[in-house]
DSSP file (Angstrom, degrees, kcal/mol; ACC not computed):
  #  RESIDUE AA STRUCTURE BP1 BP2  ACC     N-H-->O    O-->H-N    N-H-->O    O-->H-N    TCO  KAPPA ALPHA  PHI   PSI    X-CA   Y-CA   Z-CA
    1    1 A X              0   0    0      0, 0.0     2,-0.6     0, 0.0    28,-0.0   0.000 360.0 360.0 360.0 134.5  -10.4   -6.9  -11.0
    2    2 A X        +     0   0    0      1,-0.1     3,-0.4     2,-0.0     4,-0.3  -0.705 360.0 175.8 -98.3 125.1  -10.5   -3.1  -12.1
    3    3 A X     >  +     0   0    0     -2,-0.6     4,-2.5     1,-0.2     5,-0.2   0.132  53.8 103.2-102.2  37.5   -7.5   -1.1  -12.4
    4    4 A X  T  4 S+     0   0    0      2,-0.2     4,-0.4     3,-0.1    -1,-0.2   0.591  88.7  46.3 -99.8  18.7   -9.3    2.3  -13.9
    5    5 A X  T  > S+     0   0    0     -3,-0.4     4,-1.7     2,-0.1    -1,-0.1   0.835 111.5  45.8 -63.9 -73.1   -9.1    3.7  -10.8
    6    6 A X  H  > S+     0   0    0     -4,-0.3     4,-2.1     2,-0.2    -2,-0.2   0.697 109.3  56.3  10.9 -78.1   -6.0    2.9  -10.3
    7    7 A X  H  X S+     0   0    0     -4,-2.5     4,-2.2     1,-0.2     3,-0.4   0.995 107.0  53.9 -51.3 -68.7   -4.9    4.1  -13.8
    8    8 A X  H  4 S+     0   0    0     -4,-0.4    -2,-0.2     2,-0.2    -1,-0.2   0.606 105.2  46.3  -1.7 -60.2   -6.2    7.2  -13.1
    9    9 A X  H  X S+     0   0    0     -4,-1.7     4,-1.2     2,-0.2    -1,-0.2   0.840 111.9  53.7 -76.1 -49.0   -4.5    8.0  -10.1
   10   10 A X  H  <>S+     0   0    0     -4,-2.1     5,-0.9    -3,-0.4     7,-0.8   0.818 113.5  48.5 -28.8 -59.6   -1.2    6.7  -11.8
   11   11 A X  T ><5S+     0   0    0     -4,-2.2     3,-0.5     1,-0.2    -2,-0.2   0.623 106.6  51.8 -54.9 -27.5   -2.0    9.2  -14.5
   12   12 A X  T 345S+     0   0    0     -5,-0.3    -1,-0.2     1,-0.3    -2,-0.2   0.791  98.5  63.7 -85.3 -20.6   -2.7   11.9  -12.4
   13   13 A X  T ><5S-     0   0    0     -4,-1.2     3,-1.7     1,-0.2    -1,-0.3   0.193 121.5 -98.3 -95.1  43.3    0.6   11.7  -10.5
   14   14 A X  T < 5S-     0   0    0     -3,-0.5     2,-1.0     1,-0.3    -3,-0.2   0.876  75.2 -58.3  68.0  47.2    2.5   12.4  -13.8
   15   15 A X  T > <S+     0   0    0     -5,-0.9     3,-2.0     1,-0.1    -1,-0.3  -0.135 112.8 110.6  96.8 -45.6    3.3    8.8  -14.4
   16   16 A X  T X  S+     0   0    0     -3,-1.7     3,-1.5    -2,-1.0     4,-0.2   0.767  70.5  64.3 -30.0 -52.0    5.2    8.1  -11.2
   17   17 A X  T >> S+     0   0    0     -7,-0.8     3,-3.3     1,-0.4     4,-0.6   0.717  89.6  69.8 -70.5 -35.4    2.3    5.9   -9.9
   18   18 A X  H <> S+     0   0    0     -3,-2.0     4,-0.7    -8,-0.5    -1,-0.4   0.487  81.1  76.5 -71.9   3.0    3.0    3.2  -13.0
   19   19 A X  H <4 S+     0   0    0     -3,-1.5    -1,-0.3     1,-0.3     4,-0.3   0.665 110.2  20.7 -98.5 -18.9    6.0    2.4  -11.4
   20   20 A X  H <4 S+     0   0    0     -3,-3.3     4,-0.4    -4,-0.2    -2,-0.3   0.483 123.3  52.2-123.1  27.1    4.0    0.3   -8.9
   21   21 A X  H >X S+     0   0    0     -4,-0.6     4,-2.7     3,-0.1     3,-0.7   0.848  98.2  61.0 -92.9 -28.1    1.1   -0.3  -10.5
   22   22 A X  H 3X S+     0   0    0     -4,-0.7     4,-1.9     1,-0.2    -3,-0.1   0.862 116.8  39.0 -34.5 -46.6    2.5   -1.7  -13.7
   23   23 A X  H 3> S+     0   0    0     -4,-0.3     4,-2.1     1,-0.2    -1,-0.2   0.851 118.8  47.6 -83.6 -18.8    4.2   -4.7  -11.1
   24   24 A X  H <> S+     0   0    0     -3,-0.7     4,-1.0    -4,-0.4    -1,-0.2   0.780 111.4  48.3 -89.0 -13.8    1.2   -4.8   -9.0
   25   25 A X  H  X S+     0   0    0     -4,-2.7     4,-2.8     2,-0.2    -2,-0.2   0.911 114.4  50.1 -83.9 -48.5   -1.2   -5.1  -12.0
   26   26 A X  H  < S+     0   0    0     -4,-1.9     4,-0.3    -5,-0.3    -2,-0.2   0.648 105.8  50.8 -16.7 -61.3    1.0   -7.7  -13.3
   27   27 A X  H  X S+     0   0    0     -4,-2.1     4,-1.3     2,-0.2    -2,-0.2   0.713 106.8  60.6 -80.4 -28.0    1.3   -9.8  -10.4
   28   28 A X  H >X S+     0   0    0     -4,-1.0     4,-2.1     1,-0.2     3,-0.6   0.982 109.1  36.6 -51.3 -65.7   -2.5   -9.8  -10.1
   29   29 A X  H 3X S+     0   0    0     -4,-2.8     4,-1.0     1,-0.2    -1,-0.2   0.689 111.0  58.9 -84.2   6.5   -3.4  -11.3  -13.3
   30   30 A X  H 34 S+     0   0    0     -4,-0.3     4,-0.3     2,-0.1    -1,-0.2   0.847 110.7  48.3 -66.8 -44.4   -0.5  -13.7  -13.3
   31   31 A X  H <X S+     0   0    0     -4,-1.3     4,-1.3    -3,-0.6    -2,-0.2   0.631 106.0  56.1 -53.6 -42.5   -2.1  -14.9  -10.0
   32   32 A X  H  X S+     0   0    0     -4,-2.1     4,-0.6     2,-0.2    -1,-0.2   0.774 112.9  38.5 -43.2 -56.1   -5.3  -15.0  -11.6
   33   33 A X  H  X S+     0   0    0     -4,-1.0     4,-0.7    -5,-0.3    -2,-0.2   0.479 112.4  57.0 -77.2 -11.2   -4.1  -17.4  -14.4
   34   34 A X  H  > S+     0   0    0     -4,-0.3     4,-1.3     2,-0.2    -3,-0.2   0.914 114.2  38.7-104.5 -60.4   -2.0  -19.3  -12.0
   35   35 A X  H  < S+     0   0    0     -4,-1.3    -2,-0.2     2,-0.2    -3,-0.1   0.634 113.7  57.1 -49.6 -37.5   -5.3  -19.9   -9.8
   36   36 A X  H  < S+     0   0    0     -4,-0.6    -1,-0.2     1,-0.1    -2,-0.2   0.754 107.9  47.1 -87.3 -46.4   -7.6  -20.5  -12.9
   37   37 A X  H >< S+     0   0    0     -4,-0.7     3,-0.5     1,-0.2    -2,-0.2   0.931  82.0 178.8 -72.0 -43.0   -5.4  -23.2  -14.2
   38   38 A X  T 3<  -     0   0    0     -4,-1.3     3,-0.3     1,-0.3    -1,-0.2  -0.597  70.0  -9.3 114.7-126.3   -5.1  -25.2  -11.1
   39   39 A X  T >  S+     0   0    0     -2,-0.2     3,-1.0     1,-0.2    -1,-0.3   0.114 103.9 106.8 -90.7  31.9   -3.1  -28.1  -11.6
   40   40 A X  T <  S+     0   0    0     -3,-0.5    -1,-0.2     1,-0.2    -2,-0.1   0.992  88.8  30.5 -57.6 -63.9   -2.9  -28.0  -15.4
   41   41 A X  T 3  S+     0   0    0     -3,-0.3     2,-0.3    -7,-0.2    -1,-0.2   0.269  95.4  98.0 -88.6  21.5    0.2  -27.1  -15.7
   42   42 A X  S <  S-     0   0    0     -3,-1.0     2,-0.5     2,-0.0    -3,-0.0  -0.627  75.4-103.0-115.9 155.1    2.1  -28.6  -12.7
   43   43 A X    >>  -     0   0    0     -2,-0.3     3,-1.0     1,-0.2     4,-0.8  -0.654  36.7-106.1 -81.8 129.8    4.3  -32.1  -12.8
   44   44 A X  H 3> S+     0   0    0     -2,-0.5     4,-1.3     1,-0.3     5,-0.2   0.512 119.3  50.5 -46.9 -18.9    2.6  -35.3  -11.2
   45   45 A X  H 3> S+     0   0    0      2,-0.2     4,-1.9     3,-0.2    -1,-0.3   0.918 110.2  54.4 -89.0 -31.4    5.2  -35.1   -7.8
   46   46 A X  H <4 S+     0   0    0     -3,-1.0     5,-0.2     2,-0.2    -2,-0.2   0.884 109.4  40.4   4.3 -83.3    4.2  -31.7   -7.6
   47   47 A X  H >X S+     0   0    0     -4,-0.8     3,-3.2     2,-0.2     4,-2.3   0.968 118.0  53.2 -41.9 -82.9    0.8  -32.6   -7.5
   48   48 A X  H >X S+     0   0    0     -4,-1.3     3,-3.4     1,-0.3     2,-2.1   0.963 100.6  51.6 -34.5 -89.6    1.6  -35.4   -5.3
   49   49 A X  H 3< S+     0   0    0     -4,-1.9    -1,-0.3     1,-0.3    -2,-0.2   0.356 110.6  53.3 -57.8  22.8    3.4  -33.9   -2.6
   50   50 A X  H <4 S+     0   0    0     -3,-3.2    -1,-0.3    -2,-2.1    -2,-0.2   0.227 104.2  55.2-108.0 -18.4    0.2  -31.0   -2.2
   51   51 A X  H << S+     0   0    0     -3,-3.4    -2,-0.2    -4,-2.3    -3,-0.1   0.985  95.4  99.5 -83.6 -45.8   -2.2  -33.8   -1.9
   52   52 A X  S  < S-     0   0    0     -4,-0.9     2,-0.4    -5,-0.2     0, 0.0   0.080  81.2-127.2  22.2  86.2    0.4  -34.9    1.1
   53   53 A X        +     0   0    0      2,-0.0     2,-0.3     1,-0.0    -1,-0.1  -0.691  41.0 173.4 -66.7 124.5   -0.8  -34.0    4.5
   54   54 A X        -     0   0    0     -2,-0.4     3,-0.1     2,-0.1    15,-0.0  -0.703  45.1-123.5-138.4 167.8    2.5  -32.0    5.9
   55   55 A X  S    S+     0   0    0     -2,-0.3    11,-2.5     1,-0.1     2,-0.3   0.490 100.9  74.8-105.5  -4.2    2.6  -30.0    9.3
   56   56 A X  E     +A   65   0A   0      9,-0.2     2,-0.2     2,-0.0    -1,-0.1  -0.992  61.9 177.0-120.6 148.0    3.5  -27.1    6.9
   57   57 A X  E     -A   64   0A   0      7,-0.7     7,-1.3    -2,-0.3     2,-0.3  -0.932  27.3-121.4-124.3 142.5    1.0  -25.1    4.4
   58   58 A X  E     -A   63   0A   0     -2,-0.2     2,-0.5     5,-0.2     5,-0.2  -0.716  23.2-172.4 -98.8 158.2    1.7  -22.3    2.2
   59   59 A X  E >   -A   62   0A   0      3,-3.6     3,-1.6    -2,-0.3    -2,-0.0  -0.893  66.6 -28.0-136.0 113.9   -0.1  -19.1    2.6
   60   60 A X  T 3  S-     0   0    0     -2,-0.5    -1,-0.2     1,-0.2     3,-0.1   0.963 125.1 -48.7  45.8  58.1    0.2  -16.1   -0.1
   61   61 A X  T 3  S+     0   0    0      1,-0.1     2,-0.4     0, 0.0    -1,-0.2   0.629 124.5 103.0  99.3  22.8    3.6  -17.1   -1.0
   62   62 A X  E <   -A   59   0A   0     -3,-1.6    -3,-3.6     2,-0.0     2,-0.7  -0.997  67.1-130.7-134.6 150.6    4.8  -17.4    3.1
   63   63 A X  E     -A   58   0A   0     -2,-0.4    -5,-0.2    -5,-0.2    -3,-0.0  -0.709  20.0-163.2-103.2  93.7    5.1  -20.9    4.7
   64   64 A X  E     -A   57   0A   0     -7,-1.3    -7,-0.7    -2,-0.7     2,-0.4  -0.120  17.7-138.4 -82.6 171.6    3.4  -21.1    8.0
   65   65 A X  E     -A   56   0A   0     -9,-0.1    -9,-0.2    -7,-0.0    -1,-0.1  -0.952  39.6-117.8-114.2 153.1    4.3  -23.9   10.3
   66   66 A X    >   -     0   0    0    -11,-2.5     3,-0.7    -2,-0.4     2,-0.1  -0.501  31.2 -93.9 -71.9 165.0    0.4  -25.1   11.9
   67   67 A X  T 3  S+     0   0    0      1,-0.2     3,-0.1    -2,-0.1    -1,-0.0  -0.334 102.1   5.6 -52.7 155.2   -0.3  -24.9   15.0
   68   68 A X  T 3  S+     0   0    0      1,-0.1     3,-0.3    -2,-0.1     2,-0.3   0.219 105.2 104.2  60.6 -11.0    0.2  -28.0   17.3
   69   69 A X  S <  S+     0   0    0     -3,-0.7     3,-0.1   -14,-0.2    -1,-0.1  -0.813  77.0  22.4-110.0 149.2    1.8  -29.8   14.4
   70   70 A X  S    S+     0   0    0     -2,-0.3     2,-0.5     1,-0.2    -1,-0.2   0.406  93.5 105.0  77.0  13.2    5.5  -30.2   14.4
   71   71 A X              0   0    0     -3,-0.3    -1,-0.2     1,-0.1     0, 0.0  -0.998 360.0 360.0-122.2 120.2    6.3  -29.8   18.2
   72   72 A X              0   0    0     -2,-0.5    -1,-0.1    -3,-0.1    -3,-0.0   0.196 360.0 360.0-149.8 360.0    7.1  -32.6   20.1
């Protein structure tokens, strides 16, 4: 992903703009590496309890409940 737009824009608005892109630029490539490693770095119940079929999934870092599943 390219931030020299981005930068740019940041630049132009006398710096202000780094105050979010600096976190948002950040959170990107953390996200990146986080995704790119998979399960490298994560502890076998970890691991276990994703392989799990659960009536909840996470989705961008909020926990949805599925549909149909968990109502009875």
């Amino acid at each position: 992903m390219s931030f020299i737009g981005w930068n740019i824009l940041a630049g132009l608005s006398l710096g202000i703009g780094f105050l979010w892109l600096v976190p948002y630029y950040n959170a990107a490539h953390a996200e990146f590496y986080r995704t790119l490693a998979g399960d490298q770095f994560k502890s076998k119940d970890q691991v276990q309890s994703k392989n799990r079929s659960s009536s909840v999934r996470e989705l961008s870092g909020f926990f949805v409940l599925n549909p149909g599943e968990g109502r009875r």
